[in-house]
N, C-alpha and C positions, 0 to 999 in steps of 0.2 A: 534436676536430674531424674530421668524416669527410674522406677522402683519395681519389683514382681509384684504383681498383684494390682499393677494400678490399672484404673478400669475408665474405657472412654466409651462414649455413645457412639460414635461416627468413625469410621475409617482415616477420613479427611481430619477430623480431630488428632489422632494418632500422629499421620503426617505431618502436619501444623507445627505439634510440640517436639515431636524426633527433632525437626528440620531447624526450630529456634532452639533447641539444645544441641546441637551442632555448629547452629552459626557461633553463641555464646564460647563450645568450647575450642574451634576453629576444623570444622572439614564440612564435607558436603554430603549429603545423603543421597542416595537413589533406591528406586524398591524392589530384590532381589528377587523375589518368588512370591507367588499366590499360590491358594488351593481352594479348590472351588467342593461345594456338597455336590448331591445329585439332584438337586431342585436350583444351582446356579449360583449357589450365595458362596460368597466368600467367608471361608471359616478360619482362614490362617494367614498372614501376609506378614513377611518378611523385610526390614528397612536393614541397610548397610553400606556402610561410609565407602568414596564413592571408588575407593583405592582396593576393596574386597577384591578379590579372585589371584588369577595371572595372567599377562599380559604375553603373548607370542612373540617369538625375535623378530616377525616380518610386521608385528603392528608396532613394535619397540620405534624400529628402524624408520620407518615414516612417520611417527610422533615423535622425534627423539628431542624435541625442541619442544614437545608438551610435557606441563607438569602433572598430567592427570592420567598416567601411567600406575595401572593399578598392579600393586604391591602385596595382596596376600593378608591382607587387613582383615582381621577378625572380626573387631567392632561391629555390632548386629542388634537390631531389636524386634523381637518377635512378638505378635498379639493374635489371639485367638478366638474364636467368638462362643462367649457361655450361653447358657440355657435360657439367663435373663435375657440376652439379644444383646449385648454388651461387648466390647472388646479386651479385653483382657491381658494386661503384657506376662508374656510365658517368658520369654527369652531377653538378658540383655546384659551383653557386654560391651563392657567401657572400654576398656585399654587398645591403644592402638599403638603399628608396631613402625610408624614412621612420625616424623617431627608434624606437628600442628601448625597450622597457620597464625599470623598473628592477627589483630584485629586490624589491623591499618590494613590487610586485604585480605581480609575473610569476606567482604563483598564481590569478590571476584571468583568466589566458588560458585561452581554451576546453578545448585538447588537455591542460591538465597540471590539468585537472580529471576527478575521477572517483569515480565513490561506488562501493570498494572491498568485499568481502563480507563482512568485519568489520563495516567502519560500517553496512550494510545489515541486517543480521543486529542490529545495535545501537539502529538507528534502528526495527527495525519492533517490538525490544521496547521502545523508550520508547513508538512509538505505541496498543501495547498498552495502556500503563497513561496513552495519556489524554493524554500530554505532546506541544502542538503542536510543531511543525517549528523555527519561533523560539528554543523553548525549545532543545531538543535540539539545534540548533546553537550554545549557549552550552554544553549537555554537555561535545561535542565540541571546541569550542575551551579547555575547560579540561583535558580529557586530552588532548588536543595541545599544549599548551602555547602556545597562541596560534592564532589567525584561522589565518594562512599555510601554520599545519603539516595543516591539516587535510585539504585538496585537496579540498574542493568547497566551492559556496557552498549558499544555503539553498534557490535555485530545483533547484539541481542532486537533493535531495533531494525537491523537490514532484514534478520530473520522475520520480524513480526511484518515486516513491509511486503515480505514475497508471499507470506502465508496469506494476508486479505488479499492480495493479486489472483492468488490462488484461488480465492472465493470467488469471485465474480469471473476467472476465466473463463472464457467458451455463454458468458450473460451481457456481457458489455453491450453489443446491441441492443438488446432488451431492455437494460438499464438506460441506456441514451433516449429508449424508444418512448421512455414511460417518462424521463425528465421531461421530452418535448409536449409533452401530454399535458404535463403537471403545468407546465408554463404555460400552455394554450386555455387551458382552464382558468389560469388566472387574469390571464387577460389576452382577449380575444387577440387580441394586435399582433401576439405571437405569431408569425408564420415558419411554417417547416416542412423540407420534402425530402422524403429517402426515399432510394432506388436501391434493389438490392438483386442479385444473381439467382442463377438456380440451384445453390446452394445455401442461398440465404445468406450469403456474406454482401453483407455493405457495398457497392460500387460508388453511388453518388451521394450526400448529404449536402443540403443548403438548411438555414435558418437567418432570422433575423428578428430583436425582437423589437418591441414598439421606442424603446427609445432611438437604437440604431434607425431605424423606419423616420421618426420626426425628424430627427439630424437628415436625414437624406433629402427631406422635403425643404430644408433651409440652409444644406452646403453642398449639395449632390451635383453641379455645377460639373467639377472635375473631382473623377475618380483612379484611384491609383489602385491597381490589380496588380499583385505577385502571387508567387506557387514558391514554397520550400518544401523541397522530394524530403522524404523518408524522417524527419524531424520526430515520428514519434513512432512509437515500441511496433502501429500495425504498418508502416512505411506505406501511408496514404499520405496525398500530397493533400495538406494545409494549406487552402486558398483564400484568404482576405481581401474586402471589397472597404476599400478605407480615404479616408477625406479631409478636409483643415477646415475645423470651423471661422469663427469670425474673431479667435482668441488667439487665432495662430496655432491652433491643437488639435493633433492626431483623433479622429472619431472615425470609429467603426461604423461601419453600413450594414453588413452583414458576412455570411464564414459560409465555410465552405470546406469539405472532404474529398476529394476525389480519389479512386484506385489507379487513373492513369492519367497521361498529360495527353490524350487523344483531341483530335478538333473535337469529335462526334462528344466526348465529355464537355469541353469549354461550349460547343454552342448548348448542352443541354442546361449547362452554369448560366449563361448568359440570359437564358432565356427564362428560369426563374428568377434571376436578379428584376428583370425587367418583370414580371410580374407582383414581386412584393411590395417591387418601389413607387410611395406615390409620388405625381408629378409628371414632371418631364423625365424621359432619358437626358441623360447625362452630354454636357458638350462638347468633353474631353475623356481621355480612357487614356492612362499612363500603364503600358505593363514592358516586362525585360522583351526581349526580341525572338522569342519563339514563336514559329513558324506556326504550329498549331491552334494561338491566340493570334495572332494575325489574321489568319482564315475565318478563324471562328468570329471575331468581333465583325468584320467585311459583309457576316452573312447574316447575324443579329444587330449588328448596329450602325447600320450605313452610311447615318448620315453625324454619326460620333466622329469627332476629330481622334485619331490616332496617333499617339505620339509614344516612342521608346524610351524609355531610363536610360541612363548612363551609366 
């Protein structure tokens, strides 16, 4: 239980214990007020359970299904900064003027949740391989050994998902730019080409890397070409150049982005396929029945057999 007089080095120290003497006695803390010197430093900061103030009838009435409708809650604790550089609690009361949580969901208060760099780190390799948020918070509750131990709920990880999105918004090319980089360093065999607008937005992307490239040189025979429009978040169409080896199994050739399903795109697709691939072109080309990959293979690949999916 914090006491007058007791004295922390660190601000973040103060917060730390407020926040585990809150979780222990069950509510949640936030930090009501600063006050700064005239040199920037913070001399005073105010922590208070997270039900302090009063709540308006028009925010009452749109949360009225939340339980974190604050109530006029006194409970507070005040530190001050002394002459040693120390912080100092000036202020602190206990008593609060609504029921406490229990401990079977005191993890469900705001402050004693937090998506730590482990789970983060955990959670964006499950989201790698595909596994939604729902699931991966049954992961985690099962190496936690339960819901409670895990410290966040499942919004708290949608939250943490949109905020890295956020990082890298408006770099994602850049980022793609410097991966194709990274991989052509590592081995030559990499091949990669972007095309991009007079705004610097993406139009075309091809790549393919040296395993997809050997596979082509020993099942490139017949190739199967499709396009899925808008599949992902920039509604470029995802187009794979894909094959059946000698196992009877799906192998990639190489991928492909396009901003539109134009001929003048597929003959520029076709015409870097046929550049990374070694070998012969291809004796067959299976794709669906558009009119604009029709033309386009006619003009780059004339003497490919053409055949439609079903």
């Amino acid at each position: 239980m914090p006491r007058l007089g007791q004295e922390f080095v660190l601000l973040d120290d103060v917060h730390e214990f407020y926040n585990e003497y809150a979780k222990k006695v069950g509510f949640s803390v936030r930090i009501n007020s600063s006050r700064k010197s005239h040199r920037g430093e913070i001399v005073r900061k105010e922590y208070v359970c997270s039900k302090e103030g009063a709540t308006t009838k028009e925010v009452v009435e749109k949360k009225r299904r939340c339980s974190k409708v604050r109530e006029g809650c006194k409970a507070k604790l005040a530190v001050v900064k002394s002459k040693s550089g120390t912080y100092v609690v000036s202020v602190f009361e206990e008593d609060h003027n609504h029921p406490l949580t229990t401990p079977r969901r005191v993890h469900l208060l705001r402050s004693h949740r937090n998506v730590s760099e482990v789970k983060r780190s955990l959670t964006h390799q499950l989201a790698a391989a595909n596994i939604p948020i729902h699931q991966q918070i049954s992961v985690l509750e099962l190496q936690g050994g339960g819901i409670q131990n895990i410290g966040c709920l499942g919004k708290d990880l949608y939250n943490d998902e949109t905020k890295s999105k956020n990082k890298v918004k408006g770099h994602d090319a850049d980022m793609l730019l410097e991966h194709f980089q990274l991989e052509k360093e590592k081995n030559s065999a990499f091949t990669f080409t972007i095309e991009s607008d007079n705004e610097n937005r993406i139009t075309h992307c091809f790549w393919a890397d040296a395993t997809s490239r050997r596979g082509y040189n020993s099942f490139g025979d017949v190739v199967v070409f499709d396009t899925t429009y808008n599949t992902n978040k920039y509604g470029m169409i995802f187009a794979p150049f894909i094959g059946v080896n000698n196992h009877g199994q799906t192998t990639v050739f190489a991928c492909s982005f396009l901003s539109d399903e134009t001929t003048e795109s597929f003959v520029w697709l076709f015409e870097q396929f046929k550049k990374a691939m070694p070998g012969d072109l291809p004796k067959m080309i299976i794709t669906d029945q558009d009119p604009a990959i029709t033309k386009a293979i006619s003009e780059t690949l004339p003497n490919t057999f053409h055949r439609y999916c079903i």
